[in-house]
C-alpha positions in Angstrom: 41.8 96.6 9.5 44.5 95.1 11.6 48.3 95.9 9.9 50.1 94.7 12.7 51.2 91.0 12.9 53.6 89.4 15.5 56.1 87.2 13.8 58.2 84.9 15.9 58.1 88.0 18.7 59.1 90.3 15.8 56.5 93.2 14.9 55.5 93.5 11.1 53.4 96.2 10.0 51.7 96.1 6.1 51.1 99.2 4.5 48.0 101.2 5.2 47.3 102.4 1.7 49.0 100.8 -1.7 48.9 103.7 -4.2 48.9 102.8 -8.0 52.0 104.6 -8.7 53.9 102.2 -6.5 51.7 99.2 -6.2 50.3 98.6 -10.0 52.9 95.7 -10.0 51.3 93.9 -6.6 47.9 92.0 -8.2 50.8 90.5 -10.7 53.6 89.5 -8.5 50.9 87.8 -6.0 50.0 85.9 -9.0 53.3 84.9 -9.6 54.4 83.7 -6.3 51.1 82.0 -5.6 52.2 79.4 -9.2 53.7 75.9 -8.5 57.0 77.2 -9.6 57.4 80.7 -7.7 60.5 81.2 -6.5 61.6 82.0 -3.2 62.4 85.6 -5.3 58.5 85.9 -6.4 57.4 85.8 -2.7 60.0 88.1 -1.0 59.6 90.8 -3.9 55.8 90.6 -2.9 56.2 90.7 0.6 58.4 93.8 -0.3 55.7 95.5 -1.8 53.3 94.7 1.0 55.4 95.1 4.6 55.8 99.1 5.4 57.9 98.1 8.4 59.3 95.2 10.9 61.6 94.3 13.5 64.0 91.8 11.6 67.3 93.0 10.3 67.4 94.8 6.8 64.5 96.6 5.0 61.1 94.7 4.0 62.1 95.6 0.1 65.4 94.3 0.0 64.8 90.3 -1.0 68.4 90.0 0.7 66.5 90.7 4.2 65.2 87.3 3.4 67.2 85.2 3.0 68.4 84.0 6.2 65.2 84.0 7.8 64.1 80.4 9.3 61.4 78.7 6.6 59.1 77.5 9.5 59.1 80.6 12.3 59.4 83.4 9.8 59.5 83.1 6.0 55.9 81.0 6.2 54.2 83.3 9.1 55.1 86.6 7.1 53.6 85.1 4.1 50.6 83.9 6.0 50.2 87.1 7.4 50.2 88.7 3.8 47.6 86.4 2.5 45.5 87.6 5.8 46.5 91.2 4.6 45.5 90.4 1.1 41.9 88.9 1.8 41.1 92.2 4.5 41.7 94.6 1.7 39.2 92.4 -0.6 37.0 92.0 1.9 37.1 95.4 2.6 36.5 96.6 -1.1 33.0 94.7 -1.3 31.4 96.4 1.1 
């Protein structure tokens, strides 16, 4: 399974593993920020829970990192990129 994406040049890494302890939250806040009315909040605090590591300013967890990011180059790609991450690890659990 592929965790590394390039994001507008930056390198963003999801996690290898989610453990329960941690990750119980994670089928729940993708539900969330998948509704009509998810906030920009709901996506970031899922992202959070997914990237382990990247190249942009601040720390994957901290919905502040964010904020500032460009809508179109950044804040869509990484969320592409998590739905990409999401579908490997279902895939990956039927087989």
């Amino acid at each position: 399974m592929d965790r590394e994406h390039i994001v507008n040049g930056k390198r963003v890494t999801f996690r290898e593993s989610y453990p329960v302890r941690e990750c119980h939250d994670v089928p729940y806040l993708w539900y969330l920020a998948n509704q009509p009315d998810a906030t920009f909040e709901d996506k970031a605090k899922v992202l959070g829970k997914l990237i382990e590591s990247w190249e942009f300013d601040g720390a994957p967890g901290d919905i502040a990192a964010y904020e500032s990011m460009h809508t179109f180059a950044e804040f869509w790609p990484l969320w592409t990129a998590a739905i990409i991450e999401i579908g490997q690890h279902l895939d990956a659990e039927k087989n």
